[in-house]
Backbone as CSV, one residue per row, in Angstrom:
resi,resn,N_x,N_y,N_z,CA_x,CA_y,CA_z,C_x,C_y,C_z
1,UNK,-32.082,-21.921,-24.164,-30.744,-21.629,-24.634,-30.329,-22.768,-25.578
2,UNK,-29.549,-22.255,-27.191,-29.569,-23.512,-27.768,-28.102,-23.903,-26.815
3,UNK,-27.623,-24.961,-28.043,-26.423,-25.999,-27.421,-25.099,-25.041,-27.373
4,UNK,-25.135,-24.220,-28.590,-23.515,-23.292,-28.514,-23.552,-22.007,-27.285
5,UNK,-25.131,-22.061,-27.185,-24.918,-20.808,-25.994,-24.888,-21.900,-24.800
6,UNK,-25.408,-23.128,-24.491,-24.644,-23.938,-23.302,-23.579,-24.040,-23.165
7,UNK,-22.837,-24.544,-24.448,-20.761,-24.703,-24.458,-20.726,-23.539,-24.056
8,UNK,-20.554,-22.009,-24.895,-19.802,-20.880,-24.164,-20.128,-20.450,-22.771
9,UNK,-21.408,-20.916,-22.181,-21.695,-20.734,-20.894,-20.649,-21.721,-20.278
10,UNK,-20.996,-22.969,-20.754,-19.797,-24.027,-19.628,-18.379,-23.499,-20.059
11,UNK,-17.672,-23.122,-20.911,-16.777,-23.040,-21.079,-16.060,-21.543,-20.544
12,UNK,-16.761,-20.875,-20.266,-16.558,-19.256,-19.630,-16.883,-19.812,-17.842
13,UNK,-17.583,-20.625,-17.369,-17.495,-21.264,-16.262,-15.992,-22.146,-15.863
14,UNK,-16.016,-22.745,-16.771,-14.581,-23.856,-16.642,-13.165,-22.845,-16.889
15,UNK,-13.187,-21.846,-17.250,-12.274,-20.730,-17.777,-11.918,-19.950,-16.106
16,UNK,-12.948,-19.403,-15.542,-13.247,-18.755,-14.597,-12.604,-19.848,-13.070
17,UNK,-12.988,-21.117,-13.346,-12.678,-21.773,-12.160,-11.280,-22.337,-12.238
18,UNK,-10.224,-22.107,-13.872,-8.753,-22.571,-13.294,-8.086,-21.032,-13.220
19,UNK,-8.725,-20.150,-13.286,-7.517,-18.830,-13.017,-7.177,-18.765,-11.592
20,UNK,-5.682,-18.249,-11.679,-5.114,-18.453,-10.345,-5.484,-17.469,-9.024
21,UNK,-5.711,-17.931,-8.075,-6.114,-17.062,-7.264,-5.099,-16.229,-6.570
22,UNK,-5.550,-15.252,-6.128,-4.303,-14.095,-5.326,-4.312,-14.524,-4.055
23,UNK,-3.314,-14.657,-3.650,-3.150,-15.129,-1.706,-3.587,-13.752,-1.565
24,UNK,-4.117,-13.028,-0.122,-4.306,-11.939,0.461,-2.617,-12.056,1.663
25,UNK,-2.567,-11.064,1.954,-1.352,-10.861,2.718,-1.247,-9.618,3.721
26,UNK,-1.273,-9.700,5.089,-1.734,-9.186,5.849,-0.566,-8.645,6.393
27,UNK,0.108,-7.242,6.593,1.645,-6.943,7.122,1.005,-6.026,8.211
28,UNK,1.976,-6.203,9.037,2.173,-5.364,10.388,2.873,-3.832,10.233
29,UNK,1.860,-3.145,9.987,2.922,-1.866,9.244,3.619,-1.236,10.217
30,UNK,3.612,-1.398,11.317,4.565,-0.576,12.014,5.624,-1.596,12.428
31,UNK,5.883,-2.798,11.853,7.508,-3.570,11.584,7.997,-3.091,10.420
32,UNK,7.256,-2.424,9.767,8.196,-2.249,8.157,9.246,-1.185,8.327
33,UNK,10.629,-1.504,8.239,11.827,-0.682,8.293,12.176,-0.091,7.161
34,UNK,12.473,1.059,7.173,12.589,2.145,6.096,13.505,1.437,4.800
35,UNK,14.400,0.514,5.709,15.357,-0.782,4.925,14.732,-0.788,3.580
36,UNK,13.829,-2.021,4.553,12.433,-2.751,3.540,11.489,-2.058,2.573
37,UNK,10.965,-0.540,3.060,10.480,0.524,2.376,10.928,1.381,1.377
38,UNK,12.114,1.168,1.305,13.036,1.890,0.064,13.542,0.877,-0.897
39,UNK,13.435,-0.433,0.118,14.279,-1.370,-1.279,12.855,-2.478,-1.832
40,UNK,11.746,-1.701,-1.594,10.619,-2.587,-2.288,10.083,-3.713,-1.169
41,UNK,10.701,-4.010,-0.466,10.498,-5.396,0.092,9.445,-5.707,0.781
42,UNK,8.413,-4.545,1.407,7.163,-5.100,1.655,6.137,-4.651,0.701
43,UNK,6.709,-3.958,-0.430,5.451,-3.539,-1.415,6.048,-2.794,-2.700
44,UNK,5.146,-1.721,-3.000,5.571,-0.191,-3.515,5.786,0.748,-2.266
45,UNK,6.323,1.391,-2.189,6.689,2.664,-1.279,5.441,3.883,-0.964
46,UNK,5.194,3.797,-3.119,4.112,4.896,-3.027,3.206,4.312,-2.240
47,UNK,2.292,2.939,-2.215,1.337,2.495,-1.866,1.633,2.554,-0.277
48,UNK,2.680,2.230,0.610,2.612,2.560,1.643,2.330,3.590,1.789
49,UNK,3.518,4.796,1.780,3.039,6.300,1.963,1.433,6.148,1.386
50,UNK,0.705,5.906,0.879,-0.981,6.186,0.595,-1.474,6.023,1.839
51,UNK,-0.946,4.561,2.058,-1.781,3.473,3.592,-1.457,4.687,4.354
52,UNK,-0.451,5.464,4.696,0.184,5.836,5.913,-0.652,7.234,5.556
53,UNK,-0.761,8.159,4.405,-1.611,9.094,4.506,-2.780,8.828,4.587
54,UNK,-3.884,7.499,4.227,-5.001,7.753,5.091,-4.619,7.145,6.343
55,UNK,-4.236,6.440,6.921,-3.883,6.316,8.392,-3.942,7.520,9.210
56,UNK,-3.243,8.803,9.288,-2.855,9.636,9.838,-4.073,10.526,9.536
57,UNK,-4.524,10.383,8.170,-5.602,11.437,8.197,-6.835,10.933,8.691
58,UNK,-6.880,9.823,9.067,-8.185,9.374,9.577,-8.053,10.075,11.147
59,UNK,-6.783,9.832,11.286,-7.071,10.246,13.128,-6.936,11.416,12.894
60,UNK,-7.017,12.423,12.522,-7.218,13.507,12.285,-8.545,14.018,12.125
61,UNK,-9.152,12.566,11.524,-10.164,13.447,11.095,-10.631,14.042,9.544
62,UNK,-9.526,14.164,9.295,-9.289,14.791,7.205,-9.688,13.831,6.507
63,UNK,-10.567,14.288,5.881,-10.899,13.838,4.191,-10.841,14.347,2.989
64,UNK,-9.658,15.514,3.699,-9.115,15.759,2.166,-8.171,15.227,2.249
65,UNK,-7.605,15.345,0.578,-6.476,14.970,0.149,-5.650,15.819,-0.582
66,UNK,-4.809,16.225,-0.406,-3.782,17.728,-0.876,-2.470,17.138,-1.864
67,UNK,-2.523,16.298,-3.255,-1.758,15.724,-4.000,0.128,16.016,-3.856
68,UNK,0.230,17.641,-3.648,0.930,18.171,-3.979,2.032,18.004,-2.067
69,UNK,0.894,17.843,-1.504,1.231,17.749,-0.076,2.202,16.233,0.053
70,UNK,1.340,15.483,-0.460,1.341,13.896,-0.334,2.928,13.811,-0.888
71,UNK,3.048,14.065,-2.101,4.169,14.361,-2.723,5.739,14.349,-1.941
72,UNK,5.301,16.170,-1.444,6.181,16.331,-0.870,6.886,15.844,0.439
73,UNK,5.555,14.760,1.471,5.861,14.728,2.352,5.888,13.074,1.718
74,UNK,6.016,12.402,1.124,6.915,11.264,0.463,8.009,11.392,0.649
75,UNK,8.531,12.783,-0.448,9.887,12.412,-0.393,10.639,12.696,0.622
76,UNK,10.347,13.287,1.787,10.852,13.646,2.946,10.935,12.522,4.011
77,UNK,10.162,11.532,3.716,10.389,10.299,4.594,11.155,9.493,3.659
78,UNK,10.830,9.090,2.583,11.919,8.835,1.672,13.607,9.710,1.988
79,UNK,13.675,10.185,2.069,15.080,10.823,2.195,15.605,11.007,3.334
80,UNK,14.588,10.596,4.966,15.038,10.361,6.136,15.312,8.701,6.514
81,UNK,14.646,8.143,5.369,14.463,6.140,5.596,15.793,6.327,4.923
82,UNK,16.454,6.770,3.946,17.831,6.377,3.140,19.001,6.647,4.191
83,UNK,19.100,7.399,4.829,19.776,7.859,5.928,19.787,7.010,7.231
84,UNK,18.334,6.503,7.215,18.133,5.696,8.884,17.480,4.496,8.322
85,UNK,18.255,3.151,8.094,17.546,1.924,7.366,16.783,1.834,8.719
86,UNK,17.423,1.540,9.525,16.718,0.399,10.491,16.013,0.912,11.252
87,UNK,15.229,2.237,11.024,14.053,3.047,11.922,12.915,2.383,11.478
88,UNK,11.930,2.024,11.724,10.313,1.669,11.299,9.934,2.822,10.652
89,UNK,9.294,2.463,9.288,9.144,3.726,8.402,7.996,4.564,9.257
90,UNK,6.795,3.706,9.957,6.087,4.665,10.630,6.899,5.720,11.910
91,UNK,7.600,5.672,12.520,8.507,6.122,13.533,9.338,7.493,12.561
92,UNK,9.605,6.906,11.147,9.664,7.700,10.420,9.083,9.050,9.798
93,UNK,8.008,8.509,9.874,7.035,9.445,8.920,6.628,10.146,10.500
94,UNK,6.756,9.906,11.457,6.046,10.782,12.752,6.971,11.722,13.576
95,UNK,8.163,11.201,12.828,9.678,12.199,13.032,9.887,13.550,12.229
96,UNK,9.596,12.977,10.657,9.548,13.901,9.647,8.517,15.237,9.684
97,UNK,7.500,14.291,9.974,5.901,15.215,9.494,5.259,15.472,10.954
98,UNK,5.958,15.085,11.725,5.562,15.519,13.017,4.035,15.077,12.874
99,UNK,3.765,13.871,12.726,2.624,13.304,13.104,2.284,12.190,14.564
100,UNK,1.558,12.126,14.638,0.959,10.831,15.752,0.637,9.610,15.600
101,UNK,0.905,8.992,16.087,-0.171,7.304,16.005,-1.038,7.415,16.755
């Protein structure tokens, strides 16, 4: 390797080792209150409702995924969390959709 392909090697090395790293962050999803779930505060909403549809569909069993389903049964816990802050959104979503833990 000549000398300029050593610099861009060291220098794509030295580039790579000051970018900032992401903390990982580990939440207890069945403390998250519909509160916290509507006003952003432990995430995106959509991304919960995702966690919480494969959650439920795992114990089920399902590996499908029905877009139009997902949707609708969003906004239905969405629109029972605006009504009830201080329920646990999972307590939520098993009220709404008549699901299980």
């Amino acid at each position: 390797m000549n000398r300029l392909g050593q610099t861009w090697l060291a220098l794509s090395f030295s580039a790579a080792a000051v970018l900032p790293a992401h903390a990982q962050v580990t939440v207890e999803m069945t403390k998250i209150t519909c509160e916290q779930y509507i006003l952003f505060a432990m995430g995106d909403p959509k991304d919960i409702a995702m966690w919480m549809t494969g959650y439920y569909s795992a114990k089920r069993n399902n590996t499908a995924f029905d877009l139009q389903e997902f949707r609708e049964a969003s906004k239905k816990v969405m629109d029972y969390c605006q009504a009830n802050l201080k329920t646990p959104v999972m307590d939520a979503a098993e009220k709404v959709l008549g699901v299980k833990r």
